[in-house]
N, C-alpha and C positions, 0 to 999 in steps of 0.2 A: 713423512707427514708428522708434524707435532703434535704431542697428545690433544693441543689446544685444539689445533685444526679438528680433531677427529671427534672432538665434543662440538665444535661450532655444525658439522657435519651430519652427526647423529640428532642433534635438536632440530637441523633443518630440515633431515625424514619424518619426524615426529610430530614436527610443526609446519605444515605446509605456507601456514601463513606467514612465517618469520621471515622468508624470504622471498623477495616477489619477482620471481622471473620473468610472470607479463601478468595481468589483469587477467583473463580470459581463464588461463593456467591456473593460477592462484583463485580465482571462483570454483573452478571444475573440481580442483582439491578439496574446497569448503562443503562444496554441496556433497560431493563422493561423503566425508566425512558425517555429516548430517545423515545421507538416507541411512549409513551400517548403525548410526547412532540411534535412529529410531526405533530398534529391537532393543534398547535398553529399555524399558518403558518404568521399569524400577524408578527411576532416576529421572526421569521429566515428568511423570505423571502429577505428580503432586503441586509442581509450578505451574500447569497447564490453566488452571481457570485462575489463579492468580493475573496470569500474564493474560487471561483474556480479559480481564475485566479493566485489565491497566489499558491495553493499547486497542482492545473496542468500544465496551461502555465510555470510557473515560475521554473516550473521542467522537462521543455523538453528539455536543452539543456543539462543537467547532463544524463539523459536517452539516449540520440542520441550520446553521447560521448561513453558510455559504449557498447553501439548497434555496432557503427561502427568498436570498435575493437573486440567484440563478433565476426562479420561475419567473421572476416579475420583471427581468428585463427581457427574458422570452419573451414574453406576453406582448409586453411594451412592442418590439424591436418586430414581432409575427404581425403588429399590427399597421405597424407603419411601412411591411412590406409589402402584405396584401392589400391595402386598403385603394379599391378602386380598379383592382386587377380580380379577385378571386375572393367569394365568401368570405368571411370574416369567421367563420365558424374553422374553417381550415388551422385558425391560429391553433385550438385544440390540439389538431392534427402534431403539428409541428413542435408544440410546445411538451407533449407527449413521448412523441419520438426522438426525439434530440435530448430529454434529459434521461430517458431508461438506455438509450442507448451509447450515448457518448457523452453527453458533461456532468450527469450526477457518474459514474466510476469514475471520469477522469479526473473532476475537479475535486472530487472526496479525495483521490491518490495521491494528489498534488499536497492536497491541506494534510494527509496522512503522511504520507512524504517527508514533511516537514515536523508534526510533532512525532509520531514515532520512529521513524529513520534518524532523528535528531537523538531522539531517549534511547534507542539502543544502542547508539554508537556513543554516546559519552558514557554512557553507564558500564557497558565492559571496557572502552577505550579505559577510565577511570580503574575499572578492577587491575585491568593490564598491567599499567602502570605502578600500581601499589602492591604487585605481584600477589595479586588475589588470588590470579588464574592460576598461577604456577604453585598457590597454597590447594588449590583444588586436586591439581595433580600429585600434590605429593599425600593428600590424603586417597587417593587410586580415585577419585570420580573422574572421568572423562570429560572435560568443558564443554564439546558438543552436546552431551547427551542432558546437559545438568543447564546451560547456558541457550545452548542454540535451538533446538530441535523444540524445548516448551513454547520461545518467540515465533517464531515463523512457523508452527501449527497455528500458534494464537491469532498472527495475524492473516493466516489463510482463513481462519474459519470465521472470524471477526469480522473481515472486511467485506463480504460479501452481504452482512445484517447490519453493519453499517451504512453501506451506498444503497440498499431497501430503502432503510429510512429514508434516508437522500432525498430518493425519486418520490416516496410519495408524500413530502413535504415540499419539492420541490414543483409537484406536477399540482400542487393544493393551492401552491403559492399564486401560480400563472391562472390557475380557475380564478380564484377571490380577486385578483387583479384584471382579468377578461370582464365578469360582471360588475365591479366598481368603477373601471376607469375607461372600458373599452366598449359599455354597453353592449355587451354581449349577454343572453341570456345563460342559465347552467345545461338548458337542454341542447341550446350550440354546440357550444363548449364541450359539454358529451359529449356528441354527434360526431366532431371532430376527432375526439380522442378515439371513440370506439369506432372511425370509421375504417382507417387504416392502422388499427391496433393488430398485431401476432403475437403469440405467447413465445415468438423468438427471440422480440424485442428485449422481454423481461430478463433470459436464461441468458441472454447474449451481454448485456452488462453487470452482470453477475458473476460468469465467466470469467471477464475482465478482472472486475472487483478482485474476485480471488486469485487470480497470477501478478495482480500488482500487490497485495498484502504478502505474497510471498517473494517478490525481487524485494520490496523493499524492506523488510526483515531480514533476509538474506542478504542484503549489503548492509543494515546496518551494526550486523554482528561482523560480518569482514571486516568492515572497516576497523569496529571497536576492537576485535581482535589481533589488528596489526598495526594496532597505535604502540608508539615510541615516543621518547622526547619527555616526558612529564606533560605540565598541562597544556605548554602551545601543541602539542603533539596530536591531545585530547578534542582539542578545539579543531586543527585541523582536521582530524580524520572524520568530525562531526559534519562541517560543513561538507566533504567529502561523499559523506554517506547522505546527504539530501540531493547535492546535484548529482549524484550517482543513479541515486531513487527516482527522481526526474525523467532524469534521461531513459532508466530502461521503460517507465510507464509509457513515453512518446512510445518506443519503441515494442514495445509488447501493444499497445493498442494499434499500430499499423498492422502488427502480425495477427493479430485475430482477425481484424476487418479482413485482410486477406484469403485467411484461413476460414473463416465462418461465415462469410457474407459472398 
């Protein structure tokens, strides 16, 4: 073996991500790397409410936007399916449960997905490349501990007080839209909500909320840290890291509904 070999060899023990054997493989290394990186707390504590303020605060007015028209085409869409078959107070019902339980998490993750999955994979994809990351290691921080482990605490604990909001801007939306355009009274409207309401509903997209802030922080530091190429590279691995984010959210909201419902 050439000395050359035996350095391309030793970085790719050191770096699990330089080299991608499979996707699954290459995740399983990133997260390993992550949880031993959490015991450094020296070293991410101090990024922690930085990065929450970036990728939660900074992201509730994109979520509160999507929330308010979410309600109101509930609203709209519970009326035009009961009407004639079932109370019209039922809209509540429906309008309640459908956005605490599956489209304020899923649609905040989606809109989340997209601005922050996008911002963390260009932003270290970018360090990547101008050999930031490799300037980290040679001053001995560890890039998990200093990079990864502050984002994806940030957006576990973030996303969950983010898609709150969501719901009860979105469940506000579908009220004030029931009594303006549905003639529906607010004590309906109540009735419905509080009829078939469980404090399950709440914990259970919540749940959600926070296993999708952390896949999709968790791929979009993968991604950004196994960016190559210069900037098409960047650009790739970005768009990479949204429909990545994407797809595990389909797939983490099937697995809950199974697992918790």
């Amino acid at each position: 073996m050439t000395p050359t070999s035996e350095m391309r060899t030793a970085n790719s023990a050191e770096h699990p991500i330089a080299v991608r054997s499979s996707p699954l493989a290459t995740l399983g290394a990133v997260t390993r790397l992550t949880m031993r990186a959490l015991s450094d707390t020296r070293t991410w504590r101090p990024h922690l409410l930085p990065q929450m303020y970036r990728l939660g605060v900074a992201s509730v007015p994109i979520a509160l936007f999507i929330a308010v028209f979410t309600g109101i085409v509930l609203a709209l869409l519970s009326s035009y399916i009961f009407t004639g078959t079932v109370p019209l107070y039922f809209v509540g019902a429906l309008v309640g449960k459908t956005i605490l339980m599956e489209l304020g998490p899923v649609l905040t993750g989606m809109a989340l997905a997209g601005r922050v999955g996008a911002n963390i994979a260009a932003e270290l994809g970018t360090m990547k490349v101008t050999e930031q990351v490799d300037a980290l290691e040679t001053l001995a921080f560890d890039p998990h501990s200093y990079l990864v482990v502050p984002r994806v605490l940030a957006a576990t604990l973030m996303f969950p007080v983010v898609t709150a909001l969501a719901m009860a801007v979105g469940v506000t939306a579908g009220w004030i839209t029931s009594v303006n355009l549905l003639e529906l009274t607010t004590a309906e409207f109540v009735k419905g909500l509080r009829s078939f309401y469980v404090f399950k509903d709440l914990w259970f997209g919540l749940v959600k909320a926070a296993s999708f802030g952390a896949a999709i922080a968790l791929t979009g530091c993968l991604c950004g840290l196994a960016t190559t190429g210069g900037a098409a590279g960047v650009g790739r691995e970005t768009t990479r890291a949204v429909v990545t984010g994407c797809a595990a959210i389909i797939v983490l909201d099937a697995f809950w509904a199974l697992v918790l419902l």
